[in-house]
N, C-alpha and C positions, 0 to 999 in steps of 0.2 A: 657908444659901444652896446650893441645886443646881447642877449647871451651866448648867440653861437660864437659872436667872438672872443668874449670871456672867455670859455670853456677852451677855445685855440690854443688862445694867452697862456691858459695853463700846461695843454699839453706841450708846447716848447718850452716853458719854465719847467716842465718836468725832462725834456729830454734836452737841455741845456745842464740842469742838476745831471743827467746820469750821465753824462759827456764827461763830467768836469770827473766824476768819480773812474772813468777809466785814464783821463791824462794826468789826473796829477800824481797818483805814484811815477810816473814816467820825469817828473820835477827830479824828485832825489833820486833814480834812478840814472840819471842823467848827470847829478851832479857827481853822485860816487865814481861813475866810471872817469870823470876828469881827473879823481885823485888816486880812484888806485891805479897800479902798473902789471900787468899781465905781459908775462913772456911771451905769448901772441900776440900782442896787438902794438903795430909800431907807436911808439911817443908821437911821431906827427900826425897821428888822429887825434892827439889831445884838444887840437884847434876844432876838430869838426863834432867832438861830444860838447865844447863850451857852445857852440853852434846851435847845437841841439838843444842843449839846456833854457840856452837866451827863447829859441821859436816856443818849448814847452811852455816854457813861465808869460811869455807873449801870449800863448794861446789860454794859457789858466786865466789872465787878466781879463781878455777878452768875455771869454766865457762869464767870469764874476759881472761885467760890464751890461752883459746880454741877458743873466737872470733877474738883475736888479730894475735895467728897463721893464722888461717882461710883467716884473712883481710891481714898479710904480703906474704902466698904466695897466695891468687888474684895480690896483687901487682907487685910478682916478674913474676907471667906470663906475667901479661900485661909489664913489661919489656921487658923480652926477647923475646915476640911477636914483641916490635919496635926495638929490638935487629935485629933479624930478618928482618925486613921490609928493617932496613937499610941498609942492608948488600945487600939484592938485588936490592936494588936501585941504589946501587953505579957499 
């Protein structure tokens, strides 16, 4: 890894973090409306907000899935970057 790809790695670790910070209020926004009851909204949407709730919490995972890659290989560059170093220094 170079550092322009470094620098990539980060800008999607950071707009993976700012992703994750608009869907997950939408988690418990999601879950609430499965439990309360509003005189507008028929009972058999109940199935399509549990719907909605399962795809949110799917997509929060994912998302936790996508920053963690992202932050393990920054890591391993910067590894084998002093991988490297080492090697020519000796």
């Amino acid at each position: 890894l170079n550092e322009r790809d470094i620098q990539h790695l980060h800008g999607l670790r950071r707009d993976v973090l700012r992703l994750k910070r608009h869907v997950a209020p939408m988690v418990e926004i999601s879950q609430e409306l499965q439990k309360l009851s509003f005189p507008f909204i028929d009972k058999n949407m109940r199935p399509y907000f549990r719907d909605v709730q399962i795809h949110v919490t799917r997509q929060m995972e994912d998302l936790t899935t996508l920053r963690d890659i992202a932050s393990q290989t920054i890591e391993i560059g910067v590894l084998l970057e002093a991988s490297r170093q080492s090697v020519v220094q000796r």
